[in-house]
C-alpha positions as CSV (number, residue, x, y, z in Angstrom):
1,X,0.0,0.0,0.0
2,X,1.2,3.6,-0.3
3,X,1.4,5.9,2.8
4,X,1.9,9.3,1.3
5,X,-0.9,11.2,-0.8
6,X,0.7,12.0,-3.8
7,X,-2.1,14.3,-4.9
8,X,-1.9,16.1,-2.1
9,X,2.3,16.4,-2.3
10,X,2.3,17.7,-5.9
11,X,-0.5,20.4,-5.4
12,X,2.1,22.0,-2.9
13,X,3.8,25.0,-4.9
14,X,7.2,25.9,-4.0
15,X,7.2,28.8,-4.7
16,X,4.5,30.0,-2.4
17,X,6.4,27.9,0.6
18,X,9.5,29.9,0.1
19,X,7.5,33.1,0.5
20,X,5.8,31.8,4.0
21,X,6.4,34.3,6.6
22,X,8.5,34.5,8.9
23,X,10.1,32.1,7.2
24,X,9.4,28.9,5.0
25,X,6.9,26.7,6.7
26,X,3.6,24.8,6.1
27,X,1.1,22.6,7.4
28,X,-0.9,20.9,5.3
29,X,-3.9,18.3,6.5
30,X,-3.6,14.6,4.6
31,X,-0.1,14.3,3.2
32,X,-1.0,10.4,4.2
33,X,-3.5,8.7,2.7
34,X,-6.3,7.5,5.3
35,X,-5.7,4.2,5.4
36,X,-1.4,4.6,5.7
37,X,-2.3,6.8,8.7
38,X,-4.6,4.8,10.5
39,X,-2.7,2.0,9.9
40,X,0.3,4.1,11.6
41,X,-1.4,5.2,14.0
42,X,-2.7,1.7,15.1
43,X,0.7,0.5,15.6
44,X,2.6,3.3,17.5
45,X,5.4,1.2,19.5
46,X,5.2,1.5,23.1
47,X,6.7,4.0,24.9
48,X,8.6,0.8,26.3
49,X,11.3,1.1,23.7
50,X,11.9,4.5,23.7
51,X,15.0,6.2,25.3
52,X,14.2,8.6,28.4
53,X,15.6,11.8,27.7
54,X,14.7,14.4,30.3
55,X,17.2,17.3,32.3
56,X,19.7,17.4,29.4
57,X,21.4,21.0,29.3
58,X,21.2,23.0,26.0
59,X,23.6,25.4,24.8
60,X,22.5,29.4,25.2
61,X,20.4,28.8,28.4
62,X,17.4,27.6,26.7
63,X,15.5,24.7,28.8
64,X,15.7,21.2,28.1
65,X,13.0,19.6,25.5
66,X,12.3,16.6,27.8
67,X,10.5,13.6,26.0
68,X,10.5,10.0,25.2
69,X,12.7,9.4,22.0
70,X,12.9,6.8,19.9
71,X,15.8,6.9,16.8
72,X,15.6,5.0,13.7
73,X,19.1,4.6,13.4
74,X,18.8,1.8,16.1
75,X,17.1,-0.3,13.6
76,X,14.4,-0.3,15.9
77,X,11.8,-3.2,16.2
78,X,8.4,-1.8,15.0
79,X,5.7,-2.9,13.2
80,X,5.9,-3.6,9.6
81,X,3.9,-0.4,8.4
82,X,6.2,2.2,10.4
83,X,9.4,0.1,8.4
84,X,7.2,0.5,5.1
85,X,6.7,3.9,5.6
86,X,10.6,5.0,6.2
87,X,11.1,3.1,3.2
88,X,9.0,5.1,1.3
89,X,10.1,8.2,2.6
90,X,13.4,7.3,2.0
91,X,12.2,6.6,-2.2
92,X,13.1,8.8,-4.9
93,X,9.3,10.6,-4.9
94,X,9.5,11.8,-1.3
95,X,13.2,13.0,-2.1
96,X,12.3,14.9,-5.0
97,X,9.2,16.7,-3.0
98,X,11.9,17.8,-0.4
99,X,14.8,18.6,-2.6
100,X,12.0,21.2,-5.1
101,X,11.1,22.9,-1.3
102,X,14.5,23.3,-0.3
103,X,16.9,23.8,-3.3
104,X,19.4,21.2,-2.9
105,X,19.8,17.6,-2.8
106,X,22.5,17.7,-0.6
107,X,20.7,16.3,2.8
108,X,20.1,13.3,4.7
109,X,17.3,12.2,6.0
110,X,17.1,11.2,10.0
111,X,13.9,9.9,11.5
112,X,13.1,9.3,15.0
113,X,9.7,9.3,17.1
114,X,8.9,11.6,20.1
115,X,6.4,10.9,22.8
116,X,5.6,13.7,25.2
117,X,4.1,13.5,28.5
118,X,2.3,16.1,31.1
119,X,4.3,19.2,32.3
120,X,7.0,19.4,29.4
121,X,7.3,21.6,26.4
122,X,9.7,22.8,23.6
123,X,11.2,26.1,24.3
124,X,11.5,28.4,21.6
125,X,14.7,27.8,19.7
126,X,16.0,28.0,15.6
127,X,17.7,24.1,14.5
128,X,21.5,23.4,14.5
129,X,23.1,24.8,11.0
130,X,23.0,21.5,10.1
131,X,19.5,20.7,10.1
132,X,18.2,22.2,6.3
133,X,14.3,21.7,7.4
134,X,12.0,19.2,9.6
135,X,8.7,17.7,8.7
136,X,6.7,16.8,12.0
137,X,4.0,14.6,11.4
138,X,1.3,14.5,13.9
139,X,0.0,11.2,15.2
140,X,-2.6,12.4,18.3
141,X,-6.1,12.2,17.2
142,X,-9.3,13.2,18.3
143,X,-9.6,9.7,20.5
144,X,-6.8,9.8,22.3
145,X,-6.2,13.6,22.9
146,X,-7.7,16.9,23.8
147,X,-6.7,20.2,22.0
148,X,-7.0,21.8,25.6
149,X,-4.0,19.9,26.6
150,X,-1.8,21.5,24.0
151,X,0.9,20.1,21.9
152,X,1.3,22.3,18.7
153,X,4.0,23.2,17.7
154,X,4.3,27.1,17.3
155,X,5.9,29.1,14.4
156,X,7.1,32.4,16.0
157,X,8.0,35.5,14.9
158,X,10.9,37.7,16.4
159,X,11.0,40.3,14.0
160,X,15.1,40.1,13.8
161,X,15.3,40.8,17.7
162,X,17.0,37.7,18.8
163,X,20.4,36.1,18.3
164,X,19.6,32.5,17.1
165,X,22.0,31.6,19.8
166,X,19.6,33.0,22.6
167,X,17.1,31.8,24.8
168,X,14.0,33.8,24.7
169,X,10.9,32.5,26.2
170,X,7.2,32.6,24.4
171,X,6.1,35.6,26.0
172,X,9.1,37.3,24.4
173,X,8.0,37.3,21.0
174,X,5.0,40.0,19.3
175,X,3.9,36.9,16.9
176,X,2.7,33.3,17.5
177,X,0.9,31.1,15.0
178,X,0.0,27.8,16.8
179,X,0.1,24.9,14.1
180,X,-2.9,22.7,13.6
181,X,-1.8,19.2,15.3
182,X,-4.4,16.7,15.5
183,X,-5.1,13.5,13.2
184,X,-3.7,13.5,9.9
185,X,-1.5,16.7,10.2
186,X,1.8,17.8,9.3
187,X,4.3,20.6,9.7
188,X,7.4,21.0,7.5
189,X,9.9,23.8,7.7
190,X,13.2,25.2,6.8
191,X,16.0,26.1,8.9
192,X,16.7,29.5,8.6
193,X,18.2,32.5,11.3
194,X,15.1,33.3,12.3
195,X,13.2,29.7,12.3
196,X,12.2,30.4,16.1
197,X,9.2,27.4,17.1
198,X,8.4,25.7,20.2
199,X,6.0,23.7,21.7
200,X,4.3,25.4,24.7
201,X,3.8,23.2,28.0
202,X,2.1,20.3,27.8
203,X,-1.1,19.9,30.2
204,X,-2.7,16.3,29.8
205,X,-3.5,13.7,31.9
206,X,-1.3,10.9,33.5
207,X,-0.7,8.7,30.6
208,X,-1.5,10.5,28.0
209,X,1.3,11.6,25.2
210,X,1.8,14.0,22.8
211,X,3.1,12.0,19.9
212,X,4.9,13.1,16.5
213,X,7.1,11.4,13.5
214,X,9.6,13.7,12.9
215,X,11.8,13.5,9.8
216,X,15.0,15.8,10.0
217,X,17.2,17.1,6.7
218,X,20.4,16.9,7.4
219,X,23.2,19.1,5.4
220,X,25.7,16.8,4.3
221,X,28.2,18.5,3.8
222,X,28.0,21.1,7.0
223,X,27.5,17.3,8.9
224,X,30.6,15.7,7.8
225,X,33.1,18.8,8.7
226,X,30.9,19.0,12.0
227,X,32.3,15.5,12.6
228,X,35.9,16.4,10.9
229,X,36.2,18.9,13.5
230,X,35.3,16.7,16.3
231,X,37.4,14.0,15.3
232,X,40.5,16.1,15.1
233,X,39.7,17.5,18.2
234,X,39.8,14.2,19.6
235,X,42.8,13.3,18.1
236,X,44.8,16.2,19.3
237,X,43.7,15.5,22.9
238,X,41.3,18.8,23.5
């Protein structure tokens, strides 16, 4: 079976992406056919295999993103429609849909699943250089989750005021356009200076998770002299 909607991937334009303000974003409803995402969503692994990430310390004074991660480069053992579906977005279609909304074909793709419980949140931040773009697809639906409790992921606008390598909080910023997160809903944007997003605290129940596929484009090139350098500085003892 196929996953992605194709009709729905070739109606976006380009051109009008790259002219999103503040910067290049969209969130378009049913880039997966209905059946691929209820079949995703039906088999969600448990939060059993995923790593605990909680308390780590960021760079700039910005506070930690806690959440349940789990990173497909673990080879990890989920059900056979999440391996069919990173197979397919790892096909040549997919590729070409990200390469015509980014420019380039020099990126990598990384994929790894986030679950988010009660009390935690996102705070506002723009991607490493090395990250080109994100797609977040959404995978909390009506059934399992109430808008109330939060969980979108917010697109803000700083107006050039802040140093990408700052920590302002959500109150800081004059502009804030909340994405639309529930069912079959997905965010992809580009990294740029001024990519500032977020995802405000969460406020749900015990037990219930915020959860989201998230499929990262990685800069080759800025990736392998970001490991260059740390592999020399290794080697010369620092």
């Amino acid at each position: 079976m196929t996953y992605l909607n194709l009709e729905r991937l070739n109606q976006i334009d380009p051109k009008m992406f790259k002219a999103q303000k503040p910067y290049p974003w969209i969130n378009p409803e049913g880039l997966l056919t209905d059946e691929g995402y209820q079949r995703l969503q039906g088999t969600l692994p448990d939060v059993s295999l995923f790593e605990r990430r909680f308390d780590a310390q960021r760079k700039y004074g910005q506070k930690s993103h806690d959440r349940y991660t789990l990173e497909w480069r673990t080879n990890p053992p989920v059900a056979p429609p999440w391996k069919e579906f990173v197979a397919e977005l790892e096909g040549r279609t997919y590729r070409a849909f990200v390469e015509s909304l980014l420019e380039t074909s020099d990126f990598s793709f990384n994929f790894h699943l986030h679950y988010t419980p009660n009390g935690c949140s996102v705070s506002p931040h723009c991607d490493a250089k090395r990250k080109l773009g994100s797609h977040i697809f959404y995978f909390s639906t009506e059934k399992d989750w109430d808008a109330s409790w939060g969980g979108e992921t917010v697109i803000l606008d700083d107006h050039g005021r802040f140093d990408s390598d700052s920590a302002p909080n959500f109150e800081d910023f004059e502009d804030a356009i909340d994405s639309h997160a529930l069912g079959n809903r997905s965010l992809l944007f580009t990294r740029k200076k001024n990519s500032w997003h977020g995802v405000r605290e969460i406020r749900c129940p015990e037990g219930a998770l915020r959860k989201v596929f998230i499929v990262e484009f990685i800069h080759r090139s800025l990736a392998s002299r970001a490991r260059y350098f740390l592999l020399g500085r290794h080697a010369a003892g620092y």
